[in-house]
C-alpha positions in Angstrom: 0.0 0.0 0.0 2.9 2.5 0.5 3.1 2.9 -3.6 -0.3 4.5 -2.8 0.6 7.4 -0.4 1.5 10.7 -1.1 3.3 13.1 1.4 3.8 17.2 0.3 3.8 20.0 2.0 0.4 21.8 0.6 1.5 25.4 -0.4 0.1 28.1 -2.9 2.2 28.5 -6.2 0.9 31.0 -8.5 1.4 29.7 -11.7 1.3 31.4 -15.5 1.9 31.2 -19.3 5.6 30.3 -20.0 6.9 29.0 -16.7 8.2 25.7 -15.9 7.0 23.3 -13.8 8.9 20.8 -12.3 6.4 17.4 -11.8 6.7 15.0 -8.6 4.4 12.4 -9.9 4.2 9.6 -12.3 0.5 9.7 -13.4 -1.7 9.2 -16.6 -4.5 12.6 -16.3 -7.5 12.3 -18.1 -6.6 14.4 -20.9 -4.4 11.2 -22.7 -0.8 11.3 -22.2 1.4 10.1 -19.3 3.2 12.8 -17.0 6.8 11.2 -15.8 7.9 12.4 -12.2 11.1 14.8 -12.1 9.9 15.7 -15.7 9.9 19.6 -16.4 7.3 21.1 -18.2 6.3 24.6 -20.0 2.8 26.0 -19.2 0.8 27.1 -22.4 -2.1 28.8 -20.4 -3.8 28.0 -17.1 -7.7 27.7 -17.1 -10.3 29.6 -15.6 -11.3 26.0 -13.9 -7.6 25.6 -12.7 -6.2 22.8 -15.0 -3.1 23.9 -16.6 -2.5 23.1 -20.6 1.5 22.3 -20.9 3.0 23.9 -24.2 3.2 19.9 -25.5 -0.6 19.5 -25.6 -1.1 18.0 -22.5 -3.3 18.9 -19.7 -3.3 18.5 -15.9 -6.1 18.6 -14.4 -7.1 20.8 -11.2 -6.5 18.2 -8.7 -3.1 17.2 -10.3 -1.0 19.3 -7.4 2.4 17.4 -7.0 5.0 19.9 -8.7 7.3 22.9 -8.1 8.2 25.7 -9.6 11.3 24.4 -12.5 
């Protein structure tokens, strides 16, 4: 079960077109293609409903929360 469990520190990270993200989770979002943990990412734009479109054409959704600023 411990492959299952996630530990963070919940804090507030404004995020916006162009930066980098750097992700902390291996996980396949709804949107179609995998996200790969210590990957770093370019946001395209970040949605009203809080997911965030990567300049690649993926998507994370709103609930997707384990990254960093890159």
């Amino acid at each position: 079960m411990l492959d299952k469990i996630t530990v963070s520190l919940p804090r507030d990270i404004p995020v916006a077109e162009g930066e980098r993200l750097h992700l902390k989770a291996n996980r396949k979002p709804a949107s179609g293609a995998r996200v790969i943990n210590d990957e770093l990412v370019t946001v395209k734009s970040v949605g009203a409903d809080g997911r965030i479109e990567l300049a690649d054409g993926r998507v994370l959704e709103k609930s997707f929360r384990e990254f960093l600023a890159g």
